[in-house]
C-alpha positions as CSV (number, residue, x, y, z in Angstrom):
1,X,14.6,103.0,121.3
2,X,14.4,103.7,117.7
3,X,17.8,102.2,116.1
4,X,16.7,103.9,112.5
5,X,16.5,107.5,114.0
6,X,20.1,106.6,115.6
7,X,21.5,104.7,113.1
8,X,20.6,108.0,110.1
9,X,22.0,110.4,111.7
10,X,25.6,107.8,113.3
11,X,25.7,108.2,108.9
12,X,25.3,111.7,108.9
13,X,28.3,111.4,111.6
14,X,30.5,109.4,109.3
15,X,29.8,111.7,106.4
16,X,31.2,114.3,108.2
17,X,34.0,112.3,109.2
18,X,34.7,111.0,105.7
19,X,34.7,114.5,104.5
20,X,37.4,116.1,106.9
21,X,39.7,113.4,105.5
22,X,40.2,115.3,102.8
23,X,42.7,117.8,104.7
24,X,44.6,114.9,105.2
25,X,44.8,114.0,101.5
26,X,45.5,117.1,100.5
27,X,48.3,117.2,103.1
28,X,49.6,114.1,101.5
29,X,49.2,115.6,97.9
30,X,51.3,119.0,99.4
31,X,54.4,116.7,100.3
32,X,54.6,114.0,98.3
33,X,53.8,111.0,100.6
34,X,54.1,107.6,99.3
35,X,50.8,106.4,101.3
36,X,48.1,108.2,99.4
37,X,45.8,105.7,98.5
38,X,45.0,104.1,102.3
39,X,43.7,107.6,102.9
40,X,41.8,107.2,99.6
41,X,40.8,104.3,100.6
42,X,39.7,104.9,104.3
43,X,37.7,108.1,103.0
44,X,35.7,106.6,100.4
45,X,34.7,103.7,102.5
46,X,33.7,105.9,105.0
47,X,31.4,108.1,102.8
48,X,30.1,105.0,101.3
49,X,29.4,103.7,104.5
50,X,27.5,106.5,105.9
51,X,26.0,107.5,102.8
52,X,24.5,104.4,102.8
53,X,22.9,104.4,106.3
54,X,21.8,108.1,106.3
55,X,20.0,107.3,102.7
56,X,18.4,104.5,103.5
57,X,17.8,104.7,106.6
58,X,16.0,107.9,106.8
59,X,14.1,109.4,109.5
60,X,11.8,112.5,110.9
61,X,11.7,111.6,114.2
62,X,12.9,113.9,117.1
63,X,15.5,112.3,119.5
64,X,14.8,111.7,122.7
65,X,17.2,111.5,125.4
66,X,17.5,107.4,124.8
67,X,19.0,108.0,121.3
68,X,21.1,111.2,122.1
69,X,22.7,109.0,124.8
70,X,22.9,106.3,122.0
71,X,24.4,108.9,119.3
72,X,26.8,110.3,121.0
73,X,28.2,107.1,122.5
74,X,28.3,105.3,119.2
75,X,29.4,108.6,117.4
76,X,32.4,108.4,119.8
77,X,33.2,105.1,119.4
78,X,32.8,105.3,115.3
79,X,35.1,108.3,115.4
80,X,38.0,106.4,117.3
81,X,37.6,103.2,114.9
């Protein structure tokens, strides 16, 4: 299996993920909630997170059946965490 292929674009997953956070930020801005910067927090760390593995960790490959099965298993399981 090749873990770089898998592991750019589980990044390119949590970029996405740590983007959509901002409709819960700006949900927070809308009504005043005391508990803005956890969501600051969590979304930053996110981006950094997969920011870092899709840079780095770049690759041209195509995906095979082996690392969709990977990608969308680990996708999953970085979503729910």
């Amino acid at each position: 299996m090749r873990l770089r292929l898998v592991f750019s674009i589980l990044g390119r997953i949590l970029l996405i993920i740590g983007g959509s956070m901002v409709f819960p930020l700006l949900w927070s801005l809308y009504y005043g909630e005391p508990n803005l910067w956890p969501i600051i927090y969590a979304m930053l760390i996110t981006i950094l997170v997969g920011g870092i593995m899709a840079f780095f960790l770049k690759s041209n490959e195509t995906i095979r059946q082996r690392e969709g099965f990977a990608i969308v298993t680990l996708g999953w399981f970085l979503a729910s965490t």
